[in-house]
Structures are given as structure tokens and as C-alpha cells.
N, CA and C of each residue as an Amber inpcrd file, in Angstrom:
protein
   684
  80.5230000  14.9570000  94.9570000  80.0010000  15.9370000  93.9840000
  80.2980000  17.3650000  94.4200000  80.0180000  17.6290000  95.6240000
  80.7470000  18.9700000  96.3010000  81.5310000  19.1850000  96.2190000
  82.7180000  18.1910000  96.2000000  84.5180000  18.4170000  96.0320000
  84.4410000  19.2350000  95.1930000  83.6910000  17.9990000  93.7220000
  83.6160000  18.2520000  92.7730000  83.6640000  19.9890000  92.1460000
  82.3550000  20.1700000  92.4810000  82.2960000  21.5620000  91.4230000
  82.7520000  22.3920000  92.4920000  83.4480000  22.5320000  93.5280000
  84.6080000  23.4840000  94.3480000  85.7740000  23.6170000  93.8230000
  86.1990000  22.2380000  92.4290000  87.0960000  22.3200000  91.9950000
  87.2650000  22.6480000  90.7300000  85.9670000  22.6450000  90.2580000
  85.1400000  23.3290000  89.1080000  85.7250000  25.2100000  89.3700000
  84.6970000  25.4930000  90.1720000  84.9010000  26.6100000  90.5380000
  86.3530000  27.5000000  90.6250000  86.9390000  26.1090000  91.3390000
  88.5610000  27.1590000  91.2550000  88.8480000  27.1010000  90.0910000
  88.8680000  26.4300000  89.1390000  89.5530000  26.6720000  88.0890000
  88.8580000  27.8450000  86.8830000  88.0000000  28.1740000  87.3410000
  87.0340000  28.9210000  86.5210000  87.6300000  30.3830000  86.9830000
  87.9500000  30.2970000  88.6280000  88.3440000  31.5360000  89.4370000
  89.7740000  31.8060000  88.5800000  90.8980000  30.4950000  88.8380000
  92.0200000  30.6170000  87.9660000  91.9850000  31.4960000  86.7030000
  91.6570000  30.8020000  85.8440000  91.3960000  31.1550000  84.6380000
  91.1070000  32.5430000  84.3670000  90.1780000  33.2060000  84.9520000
  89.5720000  34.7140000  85.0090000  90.4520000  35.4070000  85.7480000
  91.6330000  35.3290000  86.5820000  93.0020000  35.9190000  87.0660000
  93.6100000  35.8030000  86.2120000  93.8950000  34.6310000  85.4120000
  95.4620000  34.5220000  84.5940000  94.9740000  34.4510000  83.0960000
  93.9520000  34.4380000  82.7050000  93.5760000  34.6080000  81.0730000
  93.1490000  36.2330000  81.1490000  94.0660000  36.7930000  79.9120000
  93.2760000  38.2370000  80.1090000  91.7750000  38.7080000  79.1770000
  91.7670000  37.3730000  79.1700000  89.9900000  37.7780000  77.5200000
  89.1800000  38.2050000  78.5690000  89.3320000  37.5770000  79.7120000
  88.1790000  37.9960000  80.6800000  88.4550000  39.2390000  81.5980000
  89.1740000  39.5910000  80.3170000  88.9890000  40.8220000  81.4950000
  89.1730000  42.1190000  80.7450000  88.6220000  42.8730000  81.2950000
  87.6190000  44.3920000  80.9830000  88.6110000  45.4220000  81.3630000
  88.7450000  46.9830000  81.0870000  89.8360000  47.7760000  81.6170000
  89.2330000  49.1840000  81.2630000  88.9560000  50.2550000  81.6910000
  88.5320000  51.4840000  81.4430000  89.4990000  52.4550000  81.9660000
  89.9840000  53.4530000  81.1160000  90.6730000  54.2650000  81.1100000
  90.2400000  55.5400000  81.2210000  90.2030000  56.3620000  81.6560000
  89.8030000  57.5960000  81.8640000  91.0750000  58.6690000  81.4570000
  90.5720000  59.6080000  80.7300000  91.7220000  60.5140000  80.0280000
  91.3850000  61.8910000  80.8450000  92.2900000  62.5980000  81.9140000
  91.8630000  63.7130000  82.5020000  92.6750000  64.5720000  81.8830000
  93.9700000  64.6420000  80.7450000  94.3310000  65.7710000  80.5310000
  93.5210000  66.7310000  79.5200000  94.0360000  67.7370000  79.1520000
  93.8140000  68.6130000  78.5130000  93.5210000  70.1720000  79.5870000
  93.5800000  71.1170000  78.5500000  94.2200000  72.5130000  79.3490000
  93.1880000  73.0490000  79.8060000  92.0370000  72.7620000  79.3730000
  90.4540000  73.0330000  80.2560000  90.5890000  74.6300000  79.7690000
  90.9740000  75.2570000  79.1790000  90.8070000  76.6810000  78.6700000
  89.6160000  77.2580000  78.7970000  88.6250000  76.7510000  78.3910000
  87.0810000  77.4880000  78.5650000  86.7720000  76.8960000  79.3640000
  86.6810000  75.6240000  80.6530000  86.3530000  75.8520000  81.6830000
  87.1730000  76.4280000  82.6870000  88.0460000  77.0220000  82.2420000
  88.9520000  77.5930000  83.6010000  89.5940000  77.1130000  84.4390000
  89.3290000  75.4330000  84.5700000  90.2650000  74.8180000  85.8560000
  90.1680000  73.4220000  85.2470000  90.2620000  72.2070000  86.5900000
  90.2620000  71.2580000  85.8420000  89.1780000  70.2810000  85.8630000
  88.4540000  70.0280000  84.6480000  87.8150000  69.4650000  84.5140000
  87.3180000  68.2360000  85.2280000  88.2700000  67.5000000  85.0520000
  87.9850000  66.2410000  86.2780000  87.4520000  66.6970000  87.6520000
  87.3850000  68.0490000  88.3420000  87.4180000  68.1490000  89.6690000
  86.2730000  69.3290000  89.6470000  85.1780000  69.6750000  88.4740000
  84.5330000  70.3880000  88.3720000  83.4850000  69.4980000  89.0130000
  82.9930000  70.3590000  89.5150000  81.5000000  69.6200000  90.4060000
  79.6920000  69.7080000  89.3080000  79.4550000  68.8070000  89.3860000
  78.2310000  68.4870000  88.8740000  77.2680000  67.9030000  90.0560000
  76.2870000  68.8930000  90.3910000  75.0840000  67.9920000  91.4570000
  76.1210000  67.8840000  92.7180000  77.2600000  68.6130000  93.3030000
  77.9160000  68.2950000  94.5050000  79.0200000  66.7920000  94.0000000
  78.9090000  66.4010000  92.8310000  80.2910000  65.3510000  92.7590000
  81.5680000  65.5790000  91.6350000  81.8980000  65.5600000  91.9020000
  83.5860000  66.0890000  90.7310000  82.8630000  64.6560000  89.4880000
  83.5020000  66.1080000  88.4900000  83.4540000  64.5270000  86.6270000
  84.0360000  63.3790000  87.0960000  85.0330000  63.4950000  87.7330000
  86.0210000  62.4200000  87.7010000  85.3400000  61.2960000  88.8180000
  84.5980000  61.5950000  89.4940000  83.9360000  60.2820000  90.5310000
  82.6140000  60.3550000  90.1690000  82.1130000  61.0900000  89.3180000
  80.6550000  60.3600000  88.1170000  81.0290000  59.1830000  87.0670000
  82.1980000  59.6090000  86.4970000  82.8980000  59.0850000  85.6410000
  83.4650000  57.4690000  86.4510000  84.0010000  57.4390000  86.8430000
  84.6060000  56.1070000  87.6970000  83.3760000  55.6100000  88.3690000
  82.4930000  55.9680000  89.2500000  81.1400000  55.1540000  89.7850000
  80.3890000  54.3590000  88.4760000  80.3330000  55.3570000  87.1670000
  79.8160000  54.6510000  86.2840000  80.1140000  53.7620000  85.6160000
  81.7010000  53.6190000  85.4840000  82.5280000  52.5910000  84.6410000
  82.8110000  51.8510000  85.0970000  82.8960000  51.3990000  86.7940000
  83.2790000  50.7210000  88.0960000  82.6520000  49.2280000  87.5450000
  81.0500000  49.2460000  87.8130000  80.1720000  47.8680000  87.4570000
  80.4340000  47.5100000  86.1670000  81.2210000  48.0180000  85.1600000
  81.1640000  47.7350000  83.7260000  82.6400000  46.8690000  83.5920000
  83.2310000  46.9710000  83.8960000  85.0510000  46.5040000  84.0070000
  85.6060000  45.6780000  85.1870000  86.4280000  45.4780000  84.7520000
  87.0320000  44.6730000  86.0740000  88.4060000  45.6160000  86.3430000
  89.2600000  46.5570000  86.1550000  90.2440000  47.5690000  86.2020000
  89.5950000  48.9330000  85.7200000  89.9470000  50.0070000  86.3710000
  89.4500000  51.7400000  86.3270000  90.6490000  52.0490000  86.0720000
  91.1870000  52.8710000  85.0810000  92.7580000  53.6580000  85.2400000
  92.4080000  54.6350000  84.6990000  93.0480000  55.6080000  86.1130000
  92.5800000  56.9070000  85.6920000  94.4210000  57.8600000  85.2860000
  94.4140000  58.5340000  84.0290000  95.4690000  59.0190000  83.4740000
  95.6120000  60.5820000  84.2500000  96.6300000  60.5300000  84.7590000
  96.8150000  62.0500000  85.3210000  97.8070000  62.8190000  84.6130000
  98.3840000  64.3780000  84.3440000  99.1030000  64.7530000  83.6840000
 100.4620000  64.8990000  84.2460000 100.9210000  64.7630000  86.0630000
 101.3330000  64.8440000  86.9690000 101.0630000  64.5510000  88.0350000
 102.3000000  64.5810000  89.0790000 102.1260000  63.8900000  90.2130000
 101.2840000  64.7940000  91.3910000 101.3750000  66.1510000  91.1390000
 100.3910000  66.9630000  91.3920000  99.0980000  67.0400000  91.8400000
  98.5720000  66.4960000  90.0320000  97.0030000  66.3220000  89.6810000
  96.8650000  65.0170000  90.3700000  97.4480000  64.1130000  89.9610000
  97.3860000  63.0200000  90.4240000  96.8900000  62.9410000  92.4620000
  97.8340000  63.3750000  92.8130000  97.3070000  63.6500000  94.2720000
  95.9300000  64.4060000  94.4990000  95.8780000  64.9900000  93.5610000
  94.2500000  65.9400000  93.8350000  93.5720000  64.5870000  93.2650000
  93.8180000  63.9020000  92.3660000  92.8870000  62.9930000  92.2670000
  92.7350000  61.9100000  93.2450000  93.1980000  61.3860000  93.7980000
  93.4720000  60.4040000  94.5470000  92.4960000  60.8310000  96.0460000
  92.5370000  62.1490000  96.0930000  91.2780000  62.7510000  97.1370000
  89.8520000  62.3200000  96.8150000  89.9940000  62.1430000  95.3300000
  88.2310000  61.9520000  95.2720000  87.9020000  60.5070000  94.5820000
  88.4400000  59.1950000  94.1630000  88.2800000  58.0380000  93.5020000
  88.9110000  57.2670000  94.7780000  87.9420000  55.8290000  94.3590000
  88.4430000  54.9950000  95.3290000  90.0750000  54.3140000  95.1870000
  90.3660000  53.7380000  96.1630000  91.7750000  53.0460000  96.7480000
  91.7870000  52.0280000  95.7330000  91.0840000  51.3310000  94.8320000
  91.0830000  50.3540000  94.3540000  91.1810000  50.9680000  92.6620000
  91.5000000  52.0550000  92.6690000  91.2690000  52.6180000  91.2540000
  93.0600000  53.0900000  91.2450000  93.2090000  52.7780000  89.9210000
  94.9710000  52.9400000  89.9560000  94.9900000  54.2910000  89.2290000
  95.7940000  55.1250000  89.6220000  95.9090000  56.6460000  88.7780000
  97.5610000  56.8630000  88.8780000  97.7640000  56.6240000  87.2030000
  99.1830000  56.6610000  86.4890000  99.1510000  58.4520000  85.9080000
 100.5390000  58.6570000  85.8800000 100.6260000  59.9420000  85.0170000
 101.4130000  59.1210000  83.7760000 101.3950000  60.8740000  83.0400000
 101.8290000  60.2060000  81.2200000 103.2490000  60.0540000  81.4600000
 103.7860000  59.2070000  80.7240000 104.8140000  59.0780000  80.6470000
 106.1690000  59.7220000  79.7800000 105.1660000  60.6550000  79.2560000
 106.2450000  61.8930000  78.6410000 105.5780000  62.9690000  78.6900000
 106.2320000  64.0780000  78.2000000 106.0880000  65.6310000  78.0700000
 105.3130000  65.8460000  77.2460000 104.7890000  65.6300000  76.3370000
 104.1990000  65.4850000  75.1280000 102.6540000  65.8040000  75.8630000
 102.1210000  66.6450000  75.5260000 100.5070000  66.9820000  75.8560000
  99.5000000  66.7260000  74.3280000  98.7660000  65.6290000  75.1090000
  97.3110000  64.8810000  73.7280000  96.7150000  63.6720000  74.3470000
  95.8200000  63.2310000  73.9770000  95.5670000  62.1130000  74.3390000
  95.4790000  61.3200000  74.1690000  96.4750000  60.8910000  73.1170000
  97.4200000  59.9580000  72.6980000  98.2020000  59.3180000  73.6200000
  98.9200000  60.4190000  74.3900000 100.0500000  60.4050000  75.4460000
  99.7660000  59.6010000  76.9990000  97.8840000  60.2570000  76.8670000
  97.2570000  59.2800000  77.7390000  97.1010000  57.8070000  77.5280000
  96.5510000  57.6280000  76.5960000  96.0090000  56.0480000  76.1230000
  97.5790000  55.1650000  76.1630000  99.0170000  55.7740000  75.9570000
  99.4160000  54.9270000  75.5130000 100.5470000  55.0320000  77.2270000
 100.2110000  55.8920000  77.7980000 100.4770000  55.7760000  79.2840000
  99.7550000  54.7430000  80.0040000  98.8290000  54.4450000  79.8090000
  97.7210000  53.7310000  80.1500000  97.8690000  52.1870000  80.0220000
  98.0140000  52.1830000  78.4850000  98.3710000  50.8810000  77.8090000
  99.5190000  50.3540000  78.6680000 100.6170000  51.0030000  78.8530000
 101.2790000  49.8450000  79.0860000 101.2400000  49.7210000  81.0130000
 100.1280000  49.6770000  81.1580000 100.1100000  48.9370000  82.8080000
  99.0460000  48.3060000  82.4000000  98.0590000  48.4600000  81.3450000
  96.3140000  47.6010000  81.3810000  97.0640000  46.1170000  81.1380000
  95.9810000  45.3960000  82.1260000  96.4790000  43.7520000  82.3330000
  95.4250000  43.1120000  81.3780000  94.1600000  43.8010000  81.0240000
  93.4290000  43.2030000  79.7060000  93.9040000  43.0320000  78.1500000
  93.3190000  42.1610000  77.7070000  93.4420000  42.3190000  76.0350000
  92.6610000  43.7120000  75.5560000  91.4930000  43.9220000  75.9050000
  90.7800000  45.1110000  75.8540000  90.5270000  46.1500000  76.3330000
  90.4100000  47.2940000  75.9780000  90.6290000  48.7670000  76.9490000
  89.5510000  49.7590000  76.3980000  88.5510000  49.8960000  76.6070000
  87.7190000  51.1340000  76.9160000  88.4630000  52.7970000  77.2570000
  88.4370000  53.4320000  76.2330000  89.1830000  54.9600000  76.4330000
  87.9470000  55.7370000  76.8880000  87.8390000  56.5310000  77.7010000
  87.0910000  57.4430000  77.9520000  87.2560000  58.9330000  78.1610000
  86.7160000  59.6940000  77.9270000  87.4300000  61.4690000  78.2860000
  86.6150000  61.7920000  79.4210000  87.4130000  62.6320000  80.1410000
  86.8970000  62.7750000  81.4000000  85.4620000  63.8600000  81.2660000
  85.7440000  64.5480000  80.1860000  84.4770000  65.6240000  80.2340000
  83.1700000  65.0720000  79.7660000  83.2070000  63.9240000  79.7320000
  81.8240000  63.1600000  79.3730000  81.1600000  62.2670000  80.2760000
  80.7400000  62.9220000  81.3920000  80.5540000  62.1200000  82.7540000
  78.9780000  61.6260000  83.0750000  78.4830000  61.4460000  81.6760000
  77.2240000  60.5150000  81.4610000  77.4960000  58.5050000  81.2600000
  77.3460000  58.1770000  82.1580000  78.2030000  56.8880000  81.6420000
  76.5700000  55.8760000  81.3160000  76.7980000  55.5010000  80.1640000
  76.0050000  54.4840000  79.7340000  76.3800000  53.4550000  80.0280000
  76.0830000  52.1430000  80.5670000  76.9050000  51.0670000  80.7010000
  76.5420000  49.7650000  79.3270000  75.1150000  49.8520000  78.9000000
  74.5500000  49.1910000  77.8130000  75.2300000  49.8330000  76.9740000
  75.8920000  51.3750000  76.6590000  76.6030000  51.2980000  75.3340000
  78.3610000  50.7620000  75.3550000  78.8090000  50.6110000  76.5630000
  79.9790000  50.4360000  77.0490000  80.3140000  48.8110000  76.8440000
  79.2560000  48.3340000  77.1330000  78.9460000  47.0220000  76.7950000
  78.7230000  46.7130000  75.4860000  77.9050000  47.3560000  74.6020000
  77.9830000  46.9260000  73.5670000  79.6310000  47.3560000  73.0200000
  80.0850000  48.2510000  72.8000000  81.0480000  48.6950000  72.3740000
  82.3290000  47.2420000  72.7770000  82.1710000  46.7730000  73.5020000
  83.4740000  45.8790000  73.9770000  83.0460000  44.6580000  72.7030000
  81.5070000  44.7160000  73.1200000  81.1260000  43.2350000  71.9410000
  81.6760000  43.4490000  70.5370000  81.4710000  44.5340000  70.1800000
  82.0050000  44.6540000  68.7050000  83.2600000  44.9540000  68.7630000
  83.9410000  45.1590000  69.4970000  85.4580000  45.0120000  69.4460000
  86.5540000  43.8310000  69.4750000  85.6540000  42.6760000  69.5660000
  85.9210000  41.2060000  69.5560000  86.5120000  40.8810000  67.9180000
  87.6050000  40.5850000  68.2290000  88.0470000  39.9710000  66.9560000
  88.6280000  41.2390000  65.9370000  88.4340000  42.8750000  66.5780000
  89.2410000  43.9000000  65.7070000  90.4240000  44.4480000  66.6020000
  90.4910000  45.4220000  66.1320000  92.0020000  46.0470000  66.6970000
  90.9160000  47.4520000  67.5040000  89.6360000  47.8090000  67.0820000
  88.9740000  48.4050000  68.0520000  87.8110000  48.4730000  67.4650000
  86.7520000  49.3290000  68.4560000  85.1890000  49.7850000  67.8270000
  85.6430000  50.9510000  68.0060000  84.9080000  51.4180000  66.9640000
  84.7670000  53.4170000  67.4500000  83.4990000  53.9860000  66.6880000
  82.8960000  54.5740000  67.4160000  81.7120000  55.2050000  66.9350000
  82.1120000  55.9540000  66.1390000  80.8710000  56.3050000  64.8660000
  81.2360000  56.8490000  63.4870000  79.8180000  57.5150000  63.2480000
  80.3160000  58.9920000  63.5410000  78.3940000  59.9510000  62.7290000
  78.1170000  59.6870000  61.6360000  77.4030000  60.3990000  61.0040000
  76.8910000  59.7470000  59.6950000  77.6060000  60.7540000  58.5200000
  78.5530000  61.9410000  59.3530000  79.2080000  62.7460000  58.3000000
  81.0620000  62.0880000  58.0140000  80.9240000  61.0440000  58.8360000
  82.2490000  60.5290000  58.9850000  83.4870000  60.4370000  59.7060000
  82.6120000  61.5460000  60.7020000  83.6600000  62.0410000  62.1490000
  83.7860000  60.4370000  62.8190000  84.8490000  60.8960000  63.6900000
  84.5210000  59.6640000  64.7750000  84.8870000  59.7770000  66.3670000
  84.9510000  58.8920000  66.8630000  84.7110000  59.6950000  68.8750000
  85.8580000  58.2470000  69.2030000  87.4340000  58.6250000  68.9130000
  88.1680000  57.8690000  69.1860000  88.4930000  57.9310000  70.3280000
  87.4380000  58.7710000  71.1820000  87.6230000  58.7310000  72.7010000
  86.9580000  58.0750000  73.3300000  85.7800000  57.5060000  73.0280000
  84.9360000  57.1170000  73.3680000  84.8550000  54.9990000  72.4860000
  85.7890000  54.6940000  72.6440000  86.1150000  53.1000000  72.0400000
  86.9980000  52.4180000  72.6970000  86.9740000  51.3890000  72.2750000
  87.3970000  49.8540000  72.8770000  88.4200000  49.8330000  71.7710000
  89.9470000  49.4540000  72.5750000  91.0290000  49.1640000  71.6750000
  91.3650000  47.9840000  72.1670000  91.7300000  47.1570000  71.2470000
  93.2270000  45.6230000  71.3110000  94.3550000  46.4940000  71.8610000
  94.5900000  46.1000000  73.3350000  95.4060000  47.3000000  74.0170000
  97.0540000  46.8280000  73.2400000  97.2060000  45.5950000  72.9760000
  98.9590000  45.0290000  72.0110000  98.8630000  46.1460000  70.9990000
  97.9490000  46.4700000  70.1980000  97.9440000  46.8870000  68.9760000
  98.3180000  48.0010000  69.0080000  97.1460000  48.6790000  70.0300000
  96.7940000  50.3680000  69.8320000  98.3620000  50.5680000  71.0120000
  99.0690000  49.7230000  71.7590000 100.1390000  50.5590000  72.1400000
 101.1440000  50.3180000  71.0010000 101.3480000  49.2500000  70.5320000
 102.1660000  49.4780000  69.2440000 102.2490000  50.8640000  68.7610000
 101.1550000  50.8720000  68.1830000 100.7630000  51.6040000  66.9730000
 100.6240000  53.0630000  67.9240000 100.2470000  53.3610000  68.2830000
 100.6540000  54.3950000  69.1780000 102.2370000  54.7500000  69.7180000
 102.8910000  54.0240000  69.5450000 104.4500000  54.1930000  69.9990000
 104.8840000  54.9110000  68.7840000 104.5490000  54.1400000  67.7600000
 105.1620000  54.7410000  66.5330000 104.8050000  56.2340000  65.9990000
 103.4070000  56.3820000  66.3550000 103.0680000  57.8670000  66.0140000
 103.5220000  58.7610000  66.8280000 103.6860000  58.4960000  68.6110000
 104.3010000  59.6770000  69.1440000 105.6260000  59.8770000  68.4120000
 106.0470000  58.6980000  68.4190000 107.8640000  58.8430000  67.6250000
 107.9020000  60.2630000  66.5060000 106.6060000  60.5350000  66.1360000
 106.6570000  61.8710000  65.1690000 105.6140000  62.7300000  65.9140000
 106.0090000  62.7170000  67.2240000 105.3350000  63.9450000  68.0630000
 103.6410000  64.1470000  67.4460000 102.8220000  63.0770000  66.9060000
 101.3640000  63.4260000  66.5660000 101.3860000  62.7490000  67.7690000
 100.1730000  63.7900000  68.7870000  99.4010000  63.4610000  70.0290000
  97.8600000  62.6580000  69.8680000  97.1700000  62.9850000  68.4480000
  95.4860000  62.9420000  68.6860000  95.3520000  61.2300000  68.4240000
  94.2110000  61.0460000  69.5690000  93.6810000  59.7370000  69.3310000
  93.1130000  59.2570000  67.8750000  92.7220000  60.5430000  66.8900000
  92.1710000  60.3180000  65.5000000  93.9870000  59.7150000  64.6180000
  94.8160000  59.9130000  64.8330000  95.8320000  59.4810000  64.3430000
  95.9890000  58.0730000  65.1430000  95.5820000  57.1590000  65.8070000
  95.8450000  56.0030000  66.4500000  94.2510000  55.3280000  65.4220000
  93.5010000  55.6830000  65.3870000  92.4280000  54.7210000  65.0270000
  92.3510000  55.1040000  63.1610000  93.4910000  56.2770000  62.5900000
  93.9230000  55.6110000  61.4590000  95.2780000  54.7780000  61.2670000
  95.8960000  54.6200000  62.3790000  96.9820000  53.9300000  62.0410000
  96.2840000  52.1680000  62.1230000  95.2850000  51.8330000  62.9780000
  94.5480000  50.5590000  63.0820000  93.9420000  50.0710000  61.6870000
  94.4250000  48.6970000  61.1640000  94.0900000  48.0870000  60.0610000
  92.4920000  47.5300000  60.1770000  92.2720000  46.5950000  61.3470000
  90.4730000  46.5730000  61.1130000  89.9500000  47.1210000  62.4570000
  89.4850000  47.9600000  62.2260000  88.2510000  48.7100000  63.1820000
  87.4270000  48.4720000  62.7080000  86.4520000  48.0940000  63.9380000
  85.0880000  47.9780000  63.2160000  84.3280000  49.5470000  64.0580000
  83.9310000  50.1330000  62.8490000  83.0410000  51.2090000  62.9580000
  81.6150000  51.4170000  63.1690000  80.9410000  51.4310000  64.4280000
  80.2570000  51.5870000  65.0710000  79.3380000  53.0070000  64.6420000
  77.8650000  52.6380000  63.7650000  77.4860000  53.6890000  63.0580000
  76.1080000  54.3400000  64.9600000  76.5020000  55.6920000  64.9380000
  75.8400000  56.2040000  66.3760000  74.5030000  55.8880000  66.0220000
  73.6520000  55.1920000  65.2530000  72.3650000  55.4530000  65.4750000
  72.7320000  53.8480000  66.1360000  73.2260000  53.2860000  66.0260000
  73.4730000  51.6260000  66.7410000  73.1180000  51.8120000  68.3380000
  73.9740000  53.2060000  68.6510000  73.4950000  53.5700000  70.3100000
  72.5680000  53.8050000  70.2440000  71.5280000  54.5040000  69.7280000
  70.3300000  55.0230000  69.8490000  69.1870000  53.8680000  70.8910000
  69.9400000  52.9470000  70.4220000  68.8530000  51.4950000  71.1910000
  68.8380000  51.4310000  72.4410000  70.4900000  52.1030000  73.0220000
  70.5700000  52.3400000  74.0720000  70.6930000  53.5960000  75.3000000
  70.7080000  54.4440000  74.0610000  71.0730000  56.1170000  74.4200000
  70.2550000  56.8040000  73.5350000  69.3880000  57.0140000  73.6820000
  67.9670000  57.5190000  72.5700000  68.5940000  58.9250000  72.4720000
  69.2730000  59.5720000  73.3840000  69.6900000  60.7100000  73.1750000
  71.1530000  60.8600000  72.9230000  71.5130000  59.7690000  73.1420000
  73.1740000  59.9260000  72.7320000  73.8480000  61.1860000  73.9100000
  73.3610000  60.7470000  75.2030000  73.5460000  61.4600000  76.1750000
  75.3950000  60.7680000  76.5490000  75.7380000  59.4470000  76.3500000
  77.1200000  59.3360000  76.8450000  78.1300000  59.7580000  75.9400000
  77.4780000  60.5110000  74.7470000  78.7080000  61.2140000  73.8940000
  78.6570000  62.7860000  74.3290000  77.8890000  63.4140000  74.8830000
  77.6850000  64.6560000  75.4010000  79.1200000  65.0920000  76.0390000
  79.7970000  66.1270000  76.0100000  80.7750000  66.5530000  76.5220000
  80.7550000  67.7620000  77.2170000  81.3830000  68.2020000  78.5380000
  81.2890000  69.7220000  78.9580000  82.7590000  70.3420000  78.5650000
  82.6680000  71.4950000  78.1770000  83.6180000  72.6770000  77.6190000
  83.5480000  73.7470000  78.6180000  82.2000000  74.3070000  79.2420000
  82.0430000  75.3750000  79.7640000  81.6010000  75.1650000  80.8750000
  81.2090000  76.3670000  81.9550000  80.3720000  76.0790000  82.8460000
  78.8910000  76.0470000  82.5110000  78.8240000  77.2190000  81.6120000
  77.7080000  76.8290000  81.1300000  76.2550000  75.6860000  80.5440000
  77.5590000  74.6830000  80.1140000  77.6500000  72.9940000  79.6950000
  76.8510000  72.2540000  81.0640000  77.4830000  72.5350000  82.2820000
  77.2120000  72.2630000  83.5720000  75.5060000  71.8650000  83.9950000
  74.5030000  72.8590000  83.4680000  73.3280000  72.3590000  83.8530000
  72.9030000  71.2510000  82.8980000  73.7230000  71.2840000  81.3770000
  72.3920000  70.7510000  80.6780000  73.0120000  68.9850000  80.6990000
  74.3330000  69.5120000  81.0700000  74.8440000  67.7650000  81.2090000
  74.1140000  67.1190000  82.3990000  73.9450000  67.8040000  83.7940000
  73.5640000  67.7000000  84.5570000  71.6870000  67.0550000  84.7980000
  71.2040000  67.3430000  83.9490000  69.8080000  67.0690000  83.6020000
  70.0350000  65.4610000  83.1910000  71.0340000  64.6730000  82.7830000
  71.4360000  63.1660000  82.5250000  71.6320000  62.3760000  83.8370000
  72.2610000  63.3760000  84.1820000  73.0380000  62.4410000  85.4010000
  71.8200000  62.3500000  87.1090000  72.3470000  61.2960000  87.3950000
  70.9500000  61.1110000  88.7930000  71.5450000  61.5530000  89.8770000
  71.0220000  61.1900000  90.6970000  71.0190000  61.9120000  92.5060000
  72.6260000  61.4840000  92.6120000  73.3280000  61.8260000  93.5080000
  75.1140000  61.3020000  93.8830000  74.6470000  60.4320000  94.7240000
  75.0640000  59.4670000  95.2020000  75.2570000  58.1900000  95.9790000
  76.0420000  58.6990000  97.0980000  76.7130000  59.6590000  96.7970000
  77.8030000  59.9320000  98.2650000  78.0080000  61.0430000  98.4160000
């Protein structure tokens, strides 16, 4: 009976290596020109820790792959100072500045069926909404949260990574960068209405974004003690 479910076990281990349903992928988007904060965002300190290692500690327990998008080999090395060895950090694969350019840099190394996009200036990580968000992305081409005026936070969703790099290839082909042009080129999304988070984010604290320094304390009032 011991053999037994040891051999149970491996194949369960198998399976979760070589089937990709089981498996989870979070992307982190660090470009953009940071204009009103002055430098770069990912490496702005909150409470003594850079966005970019609030951001990855929080998405770490939620996924089974972290990929963090750099704009260069540059940034990339400044990043690689502050995320762990086990976290892969790709740059974009063209000239083209959006974050489009990210997701679909991204896409083609993610080893999941599913991919979690994230922006780096939102370094509140919910993991109950991260989680839900993957559930309703089962069986579409993505989830994406939707306000009640009709906006939507195509940064903040779970894509069918086959699809959204497709479909993303074709739109850079006409130089459009924005992630809102990838989640209208997607035939079924399921749209994720924000009071759905509310169950889990009463404040809708993991859609919060920093722009300024100013931004700095009140994001900061979310986030807990640093671990390191």
C-alpha cells in the first residue's frame, strides 16, 4: 500500500510539471516613464522596501512562476539587486514603449495556460482577489475588472496566455501599445464587475496605484511591516 500511493504521488508530481492547467504565472509590468514620480517606480521605497519586492513577496504564495518585465538590460540589473534568484526578469522584446510590449514579452516565455498581468505601481497585493480573478478566467480568453462607468483595469487580469499573445502580436503589428486594445481584441472575457472584490478588498485597496510621491503615504497605510 506504501509503494502504492508513492506511486500515486509521483504521478500527481508528474502531471503538475508537464500539464500546464496547473499552473499559475504572474507578470509584473515595470515599464513606463514614471514622469510624476521622477525615477523608477519599481525601485521607489515604501516603509524601507522598493514596489517591486512588495509586489513579488505578494504574488510569490499566489503562483507557481513571478516574471518580472524590464525595459532593458540596465533596469533589469537594478532589478535583479532587489527580487529573488528564483524570479525570472525578461526585457521587452522590441522598441516599442506600452504595456502591451510588456505582456506580450512576457507571454512568450510563461510556461502556464494562465497569466496574471500586474503593474508595478500597485504594490497592495490581495491574494483572495488574485485568486478569485484566475477562477473566473477558466474557460475565457481572460477576467478583467469592470467599474460601473465601464472603464476597465486590463492591468490588473488573468489572460489565456495562447490567445492574448496571438492577439497581441497582431495589434503591435499596427504599433497600438495599450493593454485596453488587447482585452478588445479578446472574443469572451468575462468581466469582472469591482463590487465582486469588495468581498475581498472592502476598499479596493489592490487597485490603488502610486503616480507621485505624494501617493507614497496613503498607499503605504495598506501595506504591513517588511519581512526583510
Amino acid at each position: 500500500m506504501a509503494r502504492l500511493l508513492k506511486l500515486v504521488k509521483l504521478k500527481i508530481l508528474i502531471a503538475l510539471i508537464f500539464n500546464k492547467n496547473y499552473l499559475r504565472t504572474a507578470v509584473i509590468l515595470t515599464g513606463g516613464k514614471s514622469t510624476r514620480m521622477g525615477r523608477s517606480k519599481a525601485l521607489v521605497k515604501i516603509k524601507g522596501k522598493e514596489m517591486l519586492a512588495w509586489a513579488v513577496e505578494g504574488l510569490k504564495p499566489v503562483v507557481d512562476e513571478v516574471i518580472v518585465v524590464a525595459k532593458d538590460e540596465s533596469t533589469k540589473s537594478s532589478y535583479q539587486k532587489v527580487v529573488p534568484k528564483d524570479v525570472k526578469i525578461l526585457t521587452d522584446v522590441m522598441s516599442l514603449d506600452g504595456p502591451l510590449v510588456g505582456i506580450y514579452s512576457a507571454f512568450l516565455e510563461v510556461t502556464s495556460e494562465y497569466a496574471y498581468v500586474h503593474p508595478i505601481d500597485s504594490p497592495v497585493i490581495n491574494k483572495d482577489v488574485i485568486e478569485y480573478l484566475f477562477q473566473k478566467a477558466y474557460g475565457y480568453d481572460a477576467s478583467i475588472v469592470r467599474w460601473d462607468d465601464g472603464s476597465i483595469e486590463p492591468m490588473h487580469a488573468v489572460y489565456k496566455v495562447k490567445t492574448g499573445l496571438a492577439e497581441a502580436r497582431l495589434i503591435l503589428d499596427r504599433e497600438d501599445t495599450s493593454a485596453k486594445a488587447l482585452a478588445s481584441r479578446l472574443e469572451n472575457v468575462n468581466y469582472i464587475p469591482v463590487d465582486d472584490l469588495r468581498k475581498f478588498d472592502d476598499k479596493l485597496a489592490s487597485l490603488l496605484n502610486v503616480n507621485t510621491p505624494q501617493d507614497l503615504d496613503m498607499i503605504g497605510a495598506f501595506l504591513g511591516s517588511p519581512s526583510s
